[in-house]
C-alpha positions as CSV (number, residue, x, y, z in Angstrom):
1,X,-9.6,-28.4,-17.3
2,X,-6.1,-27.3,-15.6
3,X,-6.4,-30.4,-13.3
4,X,-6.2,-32.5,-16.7
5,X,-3.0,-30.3,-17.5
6,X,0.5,-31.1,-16.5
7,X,2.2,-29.3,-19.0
8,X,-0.2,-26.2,-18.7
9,X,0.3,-26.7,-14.3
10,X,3.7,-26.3,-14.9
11,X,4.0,-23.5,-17.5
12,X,1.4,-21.5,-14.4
13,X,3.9,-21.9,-12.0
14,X,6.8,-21.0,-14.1
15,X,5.6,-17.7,-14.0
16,X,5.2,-17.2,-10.3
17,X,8.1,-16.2,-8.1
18,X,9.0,-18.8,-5.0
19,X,6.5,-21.3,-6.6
20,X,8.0,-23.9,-4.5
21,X,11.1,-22.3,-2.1
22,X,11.4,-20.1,0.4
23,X,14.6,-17.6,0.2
24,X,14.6,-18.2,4.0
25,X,13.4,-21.2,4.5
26,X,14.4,-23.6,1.4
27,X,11.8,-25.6,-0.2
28,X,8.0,-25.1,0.8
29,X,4.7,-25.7,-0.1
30,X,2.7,-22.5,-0.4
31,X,-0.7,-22.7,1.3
32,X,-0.9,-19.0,2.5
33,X,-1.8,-17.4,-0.2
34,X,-4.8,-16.0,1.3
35,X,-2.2,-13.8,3.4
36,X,-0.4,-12.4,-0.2
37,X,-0.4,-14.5,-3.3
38,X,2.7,-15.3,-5.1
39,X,4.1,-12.9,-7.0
40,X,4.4,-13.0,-11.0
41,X,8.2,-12.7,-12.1
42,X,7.1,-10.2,-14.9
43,X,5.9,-8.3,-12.0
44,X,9.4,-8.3,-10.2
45,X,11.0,-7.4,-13.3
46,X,8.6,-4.4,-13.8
47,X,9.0,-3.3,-10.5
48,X,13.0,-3.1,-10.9
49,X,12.9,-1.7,-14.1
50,X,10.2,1.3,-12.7
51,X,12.1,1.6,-9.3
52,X,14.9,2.6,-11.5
53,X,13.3,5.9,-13.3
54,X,13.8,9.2,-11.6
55,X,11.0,11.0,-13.8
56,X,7.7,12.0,-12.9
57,X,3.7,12.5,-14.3
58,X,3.0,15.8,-15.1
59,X,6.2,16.7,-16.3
60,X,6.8,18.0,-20.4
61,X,9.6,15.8,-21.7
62,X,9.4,12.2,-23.3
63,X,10.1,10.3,-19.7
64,X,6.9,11.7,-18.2
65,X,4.7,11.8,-21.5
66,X,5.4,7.7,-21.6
67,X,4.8,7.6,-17.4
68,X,1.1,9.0,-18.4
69,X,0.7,6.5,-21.2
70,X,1.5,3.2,-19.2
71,X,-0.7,4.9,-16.3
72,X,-3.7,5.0,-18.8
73,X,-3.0,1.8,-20.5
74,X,-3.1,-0.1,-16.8
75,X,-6.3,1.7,-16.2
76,X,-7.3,0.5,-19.3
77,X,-6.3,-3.0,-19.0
78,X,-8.2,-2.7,-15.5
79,X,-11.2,-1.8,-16.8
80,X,-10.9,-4.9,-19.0
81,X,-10.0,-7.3,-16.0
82,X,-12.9,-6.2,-13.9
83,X,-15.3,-5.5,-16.6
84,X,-16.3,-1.7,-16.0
85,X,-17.0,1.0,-18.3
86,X,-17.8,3.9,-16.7
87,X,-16.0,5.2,-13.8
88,X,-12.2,5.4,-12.5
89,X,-9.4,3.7,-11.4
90,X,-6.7,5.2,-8.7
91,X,-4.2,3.4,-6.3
92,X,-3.4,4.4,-3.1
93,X,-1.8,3.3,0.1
94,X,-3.4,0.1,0.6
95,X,-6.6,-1.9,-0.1
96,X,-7.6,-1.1,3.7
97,X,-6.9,2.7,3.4
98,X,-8.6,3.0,0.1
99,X,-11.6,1.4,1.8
100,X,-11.2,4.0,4.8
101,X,-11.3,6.3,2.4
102,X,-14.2,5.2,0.1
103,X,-16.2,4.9,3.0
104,X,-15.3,8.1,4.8
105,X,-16.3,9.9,1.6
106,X,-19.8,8.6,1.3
107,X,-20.5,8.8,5.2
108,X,-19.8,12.5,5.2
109,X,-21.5,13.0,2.5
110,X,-24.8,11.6,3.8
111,X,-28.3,13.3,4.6
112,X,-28.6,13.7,7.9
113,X,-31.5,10.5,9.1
114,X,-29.8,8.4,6.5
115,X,-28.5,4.7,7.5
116,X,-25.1,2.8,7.4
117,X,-25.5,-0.8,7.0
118,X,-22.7,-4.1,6.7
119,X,-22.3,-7.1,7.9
120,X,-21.2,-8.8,10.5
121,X,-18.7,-11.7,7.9
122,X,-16.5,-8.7,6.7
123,X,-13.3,-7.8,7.1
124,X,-12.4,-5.0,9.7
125,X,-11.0,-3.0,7.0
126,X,-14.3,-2.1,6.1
127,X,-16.7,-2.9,8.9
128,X,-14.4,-0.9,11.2
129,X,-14.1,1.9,8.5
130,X,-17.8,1.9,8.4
131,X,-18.9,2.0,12.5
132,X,-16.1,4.7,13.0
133,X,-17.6,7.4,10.0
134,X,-21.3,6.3,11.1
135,X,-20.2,7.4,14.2
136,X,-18.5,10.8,13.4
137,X,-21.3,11.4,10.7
138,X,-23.7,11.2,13.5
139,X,-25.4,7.7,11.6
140,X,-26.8,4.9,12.9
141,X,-24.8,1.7,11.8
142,X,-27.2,-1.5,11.4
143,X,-25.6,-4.8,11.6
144,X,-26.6,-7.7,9.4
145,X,-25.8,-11.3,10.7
146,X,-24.3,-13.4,8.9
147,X,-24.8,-17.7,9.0
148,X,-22.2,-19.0,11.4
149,X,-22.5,-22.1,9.9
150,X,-22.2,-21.5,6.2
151,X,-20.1,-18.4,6.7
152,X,-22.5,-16.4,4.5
153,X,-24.7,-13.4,4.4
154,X,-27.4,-13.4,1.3
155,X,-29.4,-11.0,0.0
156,X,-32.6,-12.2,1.9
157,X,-30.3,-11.3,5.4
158,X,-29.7,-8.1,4.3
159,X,-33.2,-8.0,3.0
160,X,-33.9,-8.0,6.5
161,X,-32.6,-5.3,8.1
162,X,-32.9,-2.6,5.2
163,X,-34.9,0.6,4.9
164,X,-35.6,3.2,2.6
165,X,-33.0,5.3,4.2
166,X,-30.0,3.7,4.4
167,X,-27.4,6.2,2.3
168,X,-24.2,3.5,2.5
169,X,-23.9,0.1,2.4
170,X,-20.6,-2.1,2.9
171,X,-20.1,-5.9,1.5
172,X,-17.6,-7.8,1.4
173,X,-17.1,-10.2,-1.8
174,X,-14.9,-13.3,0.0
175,X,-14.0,-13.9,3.8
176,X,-10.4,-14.3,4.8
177,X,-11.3,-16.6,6.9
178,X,-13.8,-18.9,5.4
179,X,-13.0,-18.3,1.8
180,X,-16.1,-18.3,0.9
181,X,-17.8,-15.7,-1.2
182,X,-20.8,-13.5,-1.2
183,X,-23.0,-13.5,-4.1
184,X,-22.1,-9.7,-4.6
185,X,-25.2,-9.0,-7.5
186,X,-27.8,-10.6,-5.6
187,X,-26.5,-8.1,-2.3
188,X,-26.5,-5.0,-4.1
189,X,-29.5,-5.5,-5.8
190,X,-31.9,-6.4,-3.0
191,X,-30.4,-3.1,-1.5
192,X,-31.0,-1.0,-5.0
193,X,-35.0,-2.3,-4.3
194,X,-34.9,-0.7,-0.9
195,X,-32.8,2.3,-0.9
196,X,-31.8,3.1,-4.6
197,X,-29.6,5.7,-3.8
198,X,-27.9,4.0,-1.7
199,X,-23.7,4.5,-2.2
200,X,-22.6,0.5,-2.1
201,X,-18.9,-0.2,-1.4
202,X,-17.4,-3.4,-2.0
203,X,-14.2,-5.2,-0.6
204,X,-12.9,-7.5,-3.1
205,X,-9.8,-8.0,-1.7
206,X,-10.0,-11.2,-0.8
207,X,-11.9,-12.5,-4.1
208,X,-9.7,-10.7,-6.7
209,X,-6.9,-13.7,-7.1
210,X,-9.7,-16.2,-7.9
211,X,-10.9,-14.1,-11.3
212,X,-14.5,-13.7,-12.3
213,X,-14.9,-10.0,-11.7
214,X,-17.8,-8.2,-13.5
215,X,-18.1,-4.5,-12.1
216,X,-20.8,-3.2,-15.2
217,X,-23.0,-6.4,-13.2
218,X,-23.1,-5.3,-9.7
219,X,-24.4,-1.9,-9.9
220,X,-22.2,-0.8,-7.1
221,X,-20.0,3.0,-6.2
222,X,-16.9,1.4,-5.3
223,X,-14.9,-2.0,-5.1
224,X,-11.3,-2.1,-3.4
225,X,-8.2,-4.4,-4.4
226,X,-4.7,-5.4,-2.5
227,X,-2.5,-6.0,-5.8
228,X,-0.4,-8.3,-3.3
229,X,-3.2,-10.9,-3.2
230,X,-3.8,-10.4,-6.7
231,X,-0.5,-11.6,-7.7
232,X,1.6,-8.0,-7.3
233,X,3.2,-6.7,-5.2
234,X,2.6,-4.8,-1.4
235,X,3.2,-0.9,-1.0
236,X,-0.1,0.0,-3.0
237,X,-3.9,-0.8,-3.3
238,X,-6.3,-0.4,-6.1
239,X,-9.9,1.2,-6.3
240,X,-12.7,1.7,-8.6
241,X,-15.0,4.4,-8.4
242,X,-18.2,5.1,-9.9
243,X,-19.1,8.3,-11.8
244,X,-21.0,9.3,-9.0
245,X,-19.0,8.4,-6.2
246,X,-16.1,10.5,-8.4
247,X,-18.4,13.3,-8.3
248,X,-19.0,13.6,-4.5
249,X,-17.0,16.0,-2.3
250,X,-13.8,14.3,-1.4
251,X,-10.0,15.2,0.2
252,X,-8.4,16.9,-2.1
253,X,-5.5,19.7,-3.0
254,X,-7.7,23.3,-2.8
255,X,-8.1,24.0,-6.3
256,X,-7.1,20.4,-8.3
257,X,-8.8,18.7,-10.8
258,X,-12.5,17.8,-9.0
259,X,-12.1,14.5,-9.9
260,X,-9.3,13.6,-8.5
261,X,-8.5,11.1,-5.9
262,X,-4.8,10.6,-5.8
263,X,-3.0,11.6,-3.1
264,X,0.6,12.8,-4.6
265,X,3.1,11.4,-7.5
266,X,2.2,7.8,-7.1
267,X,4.4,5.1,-8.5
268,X,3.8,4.2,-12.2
269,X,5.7,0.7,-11.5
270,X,2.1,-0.4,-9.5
271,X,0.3,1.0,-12.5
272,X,2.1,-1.0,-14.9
273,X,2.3,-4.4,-12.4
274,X,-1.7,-4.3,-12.4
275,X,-1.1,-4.4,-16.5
276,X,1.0,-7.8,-15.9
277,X,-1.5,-9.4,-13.5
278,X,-4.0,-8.8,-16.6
279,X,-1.7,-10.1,-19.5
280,X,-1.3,-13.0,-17.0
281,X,-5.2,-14.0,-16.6
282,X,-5.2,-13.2,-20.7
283,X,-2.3,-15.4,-21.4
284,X,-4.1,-17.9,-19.1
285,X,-7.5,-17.6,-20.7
286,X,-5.6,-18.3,-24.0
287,X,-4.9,-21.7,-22.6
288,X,-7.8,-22.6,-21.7
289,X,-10.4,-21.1,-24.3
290,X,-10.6,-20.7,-27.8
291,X,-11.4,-17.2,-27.5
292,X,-9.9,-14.0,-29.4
293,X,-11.2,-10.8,-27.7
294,X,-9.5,-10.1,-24.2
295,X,-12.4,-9.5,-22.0
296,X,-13.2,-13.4,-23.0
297,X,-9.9,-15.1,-22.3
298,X,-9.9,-13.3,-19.2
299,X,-13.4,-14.8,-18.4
300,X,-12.3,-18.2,-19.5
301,X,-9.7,-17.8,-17.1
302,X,-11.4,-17.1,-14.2
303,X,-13.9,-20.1,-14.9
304,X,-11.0,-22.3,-15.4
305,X,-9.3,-20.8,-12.4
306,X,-12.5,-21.1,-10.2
307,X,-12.7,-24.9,-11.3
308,X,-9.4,-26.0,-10.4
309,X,-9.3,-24.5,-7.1
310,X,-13.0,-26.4,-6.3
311,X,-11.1,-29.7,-7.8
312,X,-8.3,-28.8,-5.2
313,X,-10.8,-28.3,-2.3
314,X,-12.3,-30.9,-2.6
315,X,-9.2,-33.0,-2.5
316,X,-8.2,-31.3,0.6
317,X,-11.7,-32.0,2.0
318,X,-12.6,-35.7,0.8
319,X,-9.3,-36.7,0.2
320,X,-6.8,-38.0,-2.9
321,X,-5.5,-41.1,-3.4
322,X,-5.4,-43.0,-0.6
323,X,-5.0,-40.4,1.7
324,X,-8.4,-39.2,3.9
325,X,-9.8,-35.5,2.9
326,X,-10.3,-33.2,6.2
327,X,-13.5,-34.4,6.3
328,X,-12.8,-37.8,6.9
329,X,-10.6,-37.3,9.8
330,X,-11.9,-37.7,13.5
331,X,-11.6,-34.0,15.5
332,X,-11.1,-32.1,12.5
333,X,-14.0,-29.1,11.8
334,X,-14.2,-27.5,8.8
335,X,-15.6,-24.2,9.0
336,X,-18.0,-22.9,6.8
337,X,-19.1,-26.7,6.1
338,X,-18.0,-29.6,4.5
339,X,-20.1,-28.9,1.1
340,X,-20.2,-25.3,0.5
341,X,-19.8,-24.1,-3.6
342,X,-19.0,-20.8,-2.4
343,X,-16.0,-21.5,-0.9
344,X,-13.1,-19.8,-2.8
345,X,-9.5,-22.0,-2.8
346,X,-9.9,-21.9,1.3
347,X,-10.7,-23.9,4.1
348,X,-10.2,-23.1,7.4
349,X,-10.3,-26.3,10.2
350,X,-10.1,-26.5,14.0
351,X,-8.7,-29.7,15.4
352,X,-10.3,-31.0,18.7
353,X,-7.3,-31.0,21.3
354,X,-4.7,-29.6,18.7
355,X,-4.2,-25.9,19.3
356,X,-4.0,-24.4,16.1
357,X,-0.7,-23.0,16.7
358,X,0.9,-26.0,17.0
359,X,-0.5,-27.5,13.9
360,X,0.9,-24.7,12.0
361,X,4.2,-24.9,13.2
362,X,3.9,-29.1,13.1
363,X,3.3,-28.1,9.3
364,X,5.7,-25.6,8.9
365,X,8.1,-27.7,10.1
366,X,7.3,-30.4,7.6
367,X,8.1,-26.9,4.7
368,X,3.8,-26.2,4.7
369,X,3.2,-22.8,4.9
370,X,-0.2,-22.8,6.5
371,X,-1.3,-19.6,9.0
372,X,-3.4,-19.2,12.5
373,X,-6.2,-17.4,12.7
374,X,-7.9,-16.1,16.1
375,X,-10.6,-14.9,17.8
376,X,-9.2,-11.5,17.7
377,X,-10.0,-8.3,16.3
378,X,-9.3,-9.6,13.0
379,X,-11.4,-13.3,13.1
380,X,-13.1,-13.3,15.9
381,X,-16.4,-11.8,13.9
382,X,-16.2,-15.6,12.4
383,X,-14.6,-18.3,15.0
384,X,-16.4,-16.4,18.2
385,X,-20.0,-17.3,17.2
386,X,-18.6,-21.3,16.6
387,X,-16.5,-20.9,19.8
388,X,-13.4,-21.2,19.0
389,X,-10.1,-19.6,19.8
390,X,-8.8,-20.4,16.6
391,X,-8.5,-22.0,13.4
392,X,-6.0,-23.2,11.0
393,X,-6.3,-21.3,7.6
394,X,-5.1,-23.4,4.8
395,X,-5.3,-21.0,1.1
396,X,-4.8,-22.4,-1.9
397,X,-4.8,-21.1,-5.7
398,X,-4.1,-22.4,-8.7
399,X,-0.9,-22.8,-9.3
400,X,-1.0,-25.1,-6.2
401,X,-1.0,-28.8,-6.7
402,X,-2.9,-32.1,-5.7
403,X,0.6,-33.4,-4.7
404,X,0.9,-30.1,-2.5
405,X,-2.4,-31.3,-1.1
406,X,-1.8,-35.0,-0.7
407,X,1.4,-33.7,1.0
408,X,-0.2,-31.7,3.7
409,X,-3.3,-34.3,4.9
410,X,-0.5,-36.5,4.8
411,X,1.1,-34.4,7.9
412,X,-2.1,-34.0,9.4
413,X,-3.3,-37.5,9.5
414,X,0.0,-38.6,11.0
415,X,-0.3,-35.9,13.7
416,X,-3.7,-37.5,14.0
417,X,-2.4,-40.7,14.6
């Protein structure tokens, strides 16, 4: 539907900062998005205008008494966004330290003989938070493999290695690297079969900017954002808890409010930035849908949003125009597969003798903002098992282009040539 759109593609990208320059670089196409999306202007604006209030929370005079209002009405409007009704929102350092966190919490707080499981696609940000409080909380960690190939793990792999006892369980909803998404219901409900009480944590940082979020579906304890690939801003990261992950003994002041998770004053300008990134998918699903209620423009959004980005894909794989798709071009792998319908607004290739590096900079050059990604302690969960030493990650979203597409195979077949 967006693809059909010119007017409504240019009215997306009027609302996104740097759309299509660089303040250091000068004009640039924006393929990095997986790295930290573009940023909504209504967001910069709100940041300024928030950065610029001395007041406080907590505090009895008008100043703080709105603060505590526009706090409520983001958590509100996030609640809307991700579909939950029960449960709570806070923000805290970042989307890895609020995972730390989460999964701290429910390690410690395990019966002794219980189980850790995760799997071996996700992020270090939780699979690292997970083997370190296993560890300390004197659990066994059990590894789920993932396919190489399709850069998946399904419910029947972690099907595999569960038991009765495990007490936490880690997923991730997208891979950095890959892009391509974890069918997050289907996860957490094989587990709820095999160990009901199981506390089941969710990285969503990578999948947030593509919509389609339904918490009240997944029957999980926890699911962590970055704003900043959301369409934010850095310096904070969002979490939802369950009512029962709330509930469990966590760090806290001695004597506060037992449900609180906060650390300190935090800043109400995140708050109320998370409150534009949801007027934004609203205003979005408004375009796109005839609906009224906000929970269904939002919806529409993400389906629209979720369609575009496969009809930009797919350019990028099979080509536009008369220009070949990655697929097409001799040397060039494309991780995850050629065909995937989980692949989420990314594809990562490897070019046989064409060190990633240099294709990025060869790109870069040409004003393509592309990025490298290596068989480190970041990617190397994903490129090692395909042996490689490195990929080129392209990441789109949807206020991206087919031009912007046409515009990087262009660069890359020449190179080819």
């Amino acid at each position: 539907m967006i693809q059909t759109r010119p007017e409504l593609i240019a009215a997306i990208r009027d609302r996104f900062a740097h759309v299509d320059e660089c303040p250091f670089q000068g004009p640039r196409i924006f393929f990095e998005n997986a790295g930290g999306a573009l940023t909504l202007k209504s967001v910069v604006d709100t940041s300024a205008r928030f950065a610029a209030i001395p007041d406080n929370q907590g505090r009895d005079n008008p100043a703080s008494h709105a603060l505590v209002d526009i706090i409520a009405r983001a958590r509100a409007d996030m609640a809307t966004l991700m579909n939950t009704s029960s449960g709570q929102f806070f923000v805290g350092e970042s989307g890895t330290e609020l995972l730390f966190r989460l999964i701290r919490t429910a390690c410690v707080n395990a019966s002794q003989g219980g189980v850790v499981i995760g799997s071996s696609i996700e992020h270090p940000a939780s699979r690292s938070a997970a083997r370190r409080w296993a560890e300390i909380a004197d659990l066994p960690y059990v590894d789920v493999g993932h396919d190489a190939a399709t850069g998946m793990v399904t419910p029947e792999h972690y099907r595999a290695k569960l038991t009765p006892d495990v007490a936490v369980a880690t997923i991730v909803h997208a891979s950095p690297v890959t892009g391509i998404g974890m069918d997050v219901a289907g996860i957490a409900k094989t587990i709820r079969e095999i160990a009901p009480d199981a506390l089941i944590i969710v990285d969503g940082i990578q999948h947030a900017a593509h919509g389609q979020l339904d918490l009240d579906s997944y029957d999980i304890d926890g699911y962590v954002i970055s704003p900043y690939k959301a369409f934010s801003r850095h310096g904070y990261g969002v979490a939802w808890i369950s009512d029962r992950m709330t509930a469990l003994p966590h760090d806290m002041l001695i004597d506060a409010p037992a449900t609180g998770w906060e650390f300190g004053t935090r800043d109400t300008g995140a708050y109320a930035t998370m409150s534009d990134v949801v007027s934004y998918f609203d205003w979005l699903g408004g375009e796109v849908s005839d609906a009224t209620e906000p929970r269904a423009r939002i919806e529409a959004a993400g389906q629209a949003i979720h369609a575009y980005e496969t009809h930009l894909t797919n350019a990028l794989i099979h080509g536009t125009g008369n220009l070949p798709g990655l697929a097409e071009m001799e040397g060039v792998t494309i991780i995850g597969g050629v065909d995937n319908p989980a692949r989420e607004g990314l594809v990562s290739i490897a070019i046989d003798g064409h060190a990633s590096g240099d294709v990025v900079t060869r790109l870069n050059d040409h004003g393509i903002r592309t990025h490298i990604r290596k068989a480190d302690h970041y990617s190397g969960n994903v490129l090692t098992p395909l042996d490689l030493n490195d990929a080129v990650r392209i990441s789109l979203c949807h206020y991206n282009t087919e031009a912007e597409v046409a515009a990087l195979l262009s660069v890359i077949r020449d190179m080819l040539e």
